[in-house]
N, C-alpha and C positions, 0 to 999 in steps of 0.2 A: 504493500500500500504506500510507503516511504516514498520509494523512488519511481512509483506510480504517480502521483502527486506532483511529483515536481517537474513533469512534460505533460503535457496538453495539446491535445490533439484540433484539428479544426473547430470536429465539432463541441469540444469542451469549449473551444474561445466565441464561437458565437451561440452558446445558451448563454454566456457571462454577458455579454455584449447585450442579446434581448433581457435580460434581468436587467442589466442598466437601463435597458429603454421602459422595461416595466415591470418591478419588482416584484409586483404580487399577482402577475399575470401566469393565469391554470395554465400548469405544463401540458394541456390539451392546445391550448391553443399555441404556446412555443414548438410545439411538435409539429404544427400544422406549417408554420414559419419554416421551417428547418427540410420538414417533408422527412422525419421519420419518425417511430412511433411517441408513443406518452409513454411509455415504461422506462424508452430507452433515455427521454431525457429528465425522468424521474430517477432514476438509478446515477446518470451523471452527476445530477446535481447532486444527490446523497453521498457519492462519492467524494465530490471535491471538498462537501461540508465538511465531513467527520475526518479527512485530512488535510483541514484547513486551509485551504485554498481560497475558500468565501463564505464569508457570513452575510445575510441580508439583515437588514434592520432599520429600525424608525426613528426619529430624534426631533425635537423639537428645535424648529427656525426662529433663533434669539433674533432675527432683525425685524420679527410680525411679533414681537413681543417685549409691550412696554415697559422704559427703563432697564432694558438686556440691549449690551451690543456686542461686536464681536472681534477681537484685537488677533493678531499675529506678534508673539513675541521675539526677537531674535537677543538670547542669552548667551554670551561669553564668557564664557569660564575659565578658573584657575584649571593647569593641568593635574588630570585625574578626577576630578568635580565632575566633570559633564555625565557620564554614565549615573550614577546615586543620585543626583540631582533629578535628572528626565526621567528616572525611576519613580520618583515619589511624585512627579508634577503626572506621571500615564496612571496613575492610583487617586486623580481627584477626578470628581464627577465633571466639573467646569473645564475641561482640558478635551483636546481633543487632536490628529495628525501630530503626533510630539516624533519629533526625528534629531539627530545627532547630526550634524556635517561639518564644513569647513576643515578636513583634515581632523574633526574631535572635538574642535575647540567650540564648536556652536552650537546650542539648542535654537532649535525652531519649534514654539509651541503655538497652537490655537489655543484662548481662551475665551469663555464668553463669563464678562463683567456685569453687575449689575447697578445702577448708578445707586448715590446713596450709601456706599459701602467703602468707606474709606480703606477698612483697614484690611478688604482681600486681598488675594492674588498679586496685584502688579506694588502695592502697598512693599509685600512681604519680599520677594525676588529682591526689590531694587536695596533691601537692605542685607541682605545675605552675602555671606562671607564669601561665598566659591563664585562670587559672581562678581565678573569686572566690570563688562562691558552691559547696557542693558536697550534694549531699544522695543518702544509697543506701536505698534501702527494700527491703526482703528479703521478696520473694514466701514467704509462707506456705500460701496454698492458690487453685488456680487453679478456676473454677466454670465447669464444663464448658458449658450450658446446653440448646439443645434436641437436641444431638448435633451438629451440625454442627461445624466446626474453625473456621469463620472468620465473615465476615458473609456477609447476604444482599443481591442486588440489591434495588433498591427498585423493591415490588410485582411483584416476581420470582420471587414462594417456591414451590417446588413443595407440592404437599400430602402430609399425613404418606403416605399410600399410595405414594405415589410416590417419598419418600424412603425408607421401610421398604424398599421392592424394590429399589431399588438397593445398598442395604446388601445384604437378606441373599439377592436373586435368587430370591425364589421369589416366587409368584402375589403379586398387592398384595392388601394385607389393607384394613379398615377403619383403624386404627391403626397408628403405629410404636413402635416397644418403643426407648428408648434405652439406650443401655448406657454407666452410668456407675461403673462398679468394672472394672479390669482382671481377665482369666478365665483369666490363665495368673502361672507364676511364674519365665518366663524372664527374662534379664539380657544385656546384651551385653557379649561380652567380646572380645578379641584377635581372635582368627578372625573375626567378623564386620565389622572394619573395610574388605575390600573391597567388602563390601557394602554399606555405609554409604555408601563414598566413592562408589558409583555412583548411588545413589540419593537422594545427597544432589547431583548434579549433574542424575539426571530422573529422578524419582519415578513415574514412568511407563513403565518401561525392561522389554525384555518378559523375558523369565524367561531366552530366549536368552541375552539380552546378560549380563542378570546373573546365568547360571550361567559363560559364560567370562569375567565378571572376579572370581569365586569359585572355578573350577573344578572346584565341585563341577555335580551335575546337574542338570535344570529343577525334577526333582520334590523333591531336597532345597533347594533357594531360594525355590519357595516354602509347603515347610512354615515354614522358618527365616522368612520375612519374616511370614506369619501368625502365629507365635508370637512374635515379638517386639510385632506389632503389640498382639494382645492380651495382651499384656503390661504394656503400655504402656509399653514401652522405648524404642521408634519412634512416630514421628508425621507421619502424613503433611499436606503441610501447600499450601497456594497463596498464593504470590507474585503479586499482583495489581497492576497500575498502575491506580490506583481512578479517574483521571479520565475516563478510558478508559470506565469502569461505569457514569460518572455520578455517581461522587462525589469534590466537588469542595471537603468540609469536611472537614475531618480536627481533632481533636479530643481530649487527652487529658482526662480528666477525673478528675478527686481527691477523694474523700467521705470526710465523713468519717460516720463510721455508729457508733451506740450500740451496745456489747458485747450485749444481748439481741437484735439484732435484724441481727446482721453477717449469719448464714448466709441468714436469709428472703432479705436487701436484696439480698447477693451473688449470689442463684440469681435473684431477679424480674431484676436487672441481664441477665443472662448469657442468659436469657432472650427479651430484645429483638432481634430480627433488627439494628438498626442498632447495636450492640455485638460489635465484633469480639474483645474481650478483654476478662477482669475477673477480679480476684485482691485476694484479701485478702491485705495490707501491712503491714509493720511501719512503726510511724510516728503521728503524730495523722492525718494522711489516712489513713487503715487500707484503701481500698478506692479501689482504680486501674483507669481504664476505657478500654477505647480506641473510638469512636463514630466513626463515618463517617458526611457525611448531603449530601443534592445541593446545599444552600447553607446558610447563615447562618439563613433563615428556617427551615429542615425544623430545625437544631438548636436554635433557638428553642422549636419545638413539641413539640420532643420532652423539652426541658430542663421544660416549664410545664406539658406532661400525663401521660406514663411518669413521670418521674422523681417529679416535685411527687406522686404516687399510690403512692409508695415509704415506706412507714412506718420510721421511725429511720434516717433521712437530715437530718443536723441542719445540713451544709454542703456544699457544690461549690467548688471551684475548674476553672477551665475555659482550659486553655490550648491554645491554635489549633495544630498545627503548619502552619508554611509549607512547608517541604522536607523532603521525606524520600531519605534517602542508601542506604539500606538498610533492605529486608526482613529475612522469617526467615531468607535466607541469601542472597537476591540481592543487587547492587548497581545502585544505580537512576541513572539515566541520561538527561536532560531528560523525566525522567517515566515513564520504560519502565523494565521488571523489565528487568534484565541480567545476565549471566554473576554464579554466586559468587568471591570475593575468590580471587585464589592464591597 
């Protein structure tokens, strides 16, 4: 199962790829996308689960929820600090994508802040001994890109048709329609925290399970999870061990981008299948990228033709990470998605 795990065959990369397009979408209907049967892409995906390749799951979007925002921290460290340190920040609830780079010496943490809270998170870091350097950049606008949540395998992309129907189930069209404005005006509040907590442990949990950890019934769980989802209260999201996929660069990247031309550069960025993430930043880096690529050389090409073709992109900074400790909510594990923190 080990060394099973760690190559990935076609069709392992595009059921990953329709779970990005649509997490809680019946392996009846991925099967149908794919054109083989539901057992066979029920048993993949049971496969890669249980060695750790991918977790699916839910989390609540701190920027649809008042007095929460959401910072990227980049921490410097005394040598030897960095490892102990990103250990105990992948062990709080508020953390999230925490990785190690710059040759060791850098923590790269997501945290989501809550105003009104002097004495959290960004309080505490900046007064810590192992820590030199400190710098918070506060996400101001995340750029959704071609619908999808996360990255795509490389040269794995389903085509729009076949991503439209798995969104919206009905016949595949020529086109897919992304949806980038939420179409409700729900919020979560108290009462749906058992639902969160289930879902935030498998995002794929069938209506059963998560109407008895609600109590309520299958058909109110899942009005309530589609109406948060378009909401965009929730988000579903994939935990992926990228080496696993074939990607074996990891890379954040920092732009900084001319005020005329932030939104264009932020949407062509978000755009790129090999951009897992991109948000406009407070900060002279004003624009933060997270890039996956199968080596050194794919990041090369992608840095000299995509990017170099990006009008008001006047700098990059480009730093590697070597480890990553955490996901959006897993904890990672000689490179496997693992259990969340408890």
């Amino acid at each position: 199962m080990a060394s099973e795990s760690r190559t990935l065959d076609v069709l392992d990369r595009h059921i990953l790829h329709a779970l990005q397009v649509a997490p809680r979408a019946p392996f009846a209907r991925i099967a149908t996308v794919l054109d083989v049967s539901e057992q066979t892409v029920a048993r993949r995906f049971q496969r890669m689960r249980g060695a750790g390749v991918v977790r699916v799951l839910a989390r609540p979007e701190p920027i649809q929820r008042a007095g929460a925002s959401y910072w990227t921290l980049r921490i410097g460290c005394r040598p030897g600090a960095a490892g102990p340190l990103a250990d105990a920040l992948a062990r709080r609830e508020d953390t999230s994508w925490i990785s190690i780079g710059a040759g060791g010496a850098e923590i790269t943490c997501q945290a989501e802040v809550v105003s009104g809270q002097p004495t959290g998170l960004l309080h505490h870091l900046q007064r810590a001994s192992s820590v030199l350097t400190f710098r918070a950049h506060q996400m101001m606008h995340r750029f959704p890109g071609r619908g999808e949540v996360d990255w795509v395998a490389p040269e794995h992309d389903l085509s729009p048709g076949q991503r439209d129907y798995l969104v919206e189930g009905a016949s595949v069209p020529a086109t897919i329609r992304p949806v980038t404005h939420p179409t409700s005006e729900a919020s979560l509040t108290a009462g749906d925290m058992p639902l969160l907590d289930e879902l935030g442990r498998d995002g794929r949990a069938s209506w059963a399970t998560l109407a008895t950890a609600t109590g309520w019934s299958q058909r109110q769980v899942a009005h309530r999870v589609n109406e948060l989802t378009a909401a965009g209260a929730i988000y579903f999201h994939l935990d992926v061990a990228n080496a696993a996929a074939g990607l074996h660069t990891v890379a954040n990247l920092w732009f900084t981008v001319a005020p005329a031309h932030l939104a264009a550069a932020g949407a062509r960025l978000a755009d790129h299948p090999e951009v897992a993430f991109v948000a406009a930043m407070t900060g002279r880096t004003n624009v933060m990228a997270s890039a996956l690529f199968a080596d050194a050389e794919g990041m090369y090409r992608y840095l000299t033709t995509k990017v170099a073709a990006i009008e008001g992109i006047q700098d990059v900074e480009i730093v590697p990470q070597l480890t990553r400790l955490k996901q959006s909510n897993s904890l990672m594990r000689d490179g496997r998605v693992g259990e969340p923190p408890r």
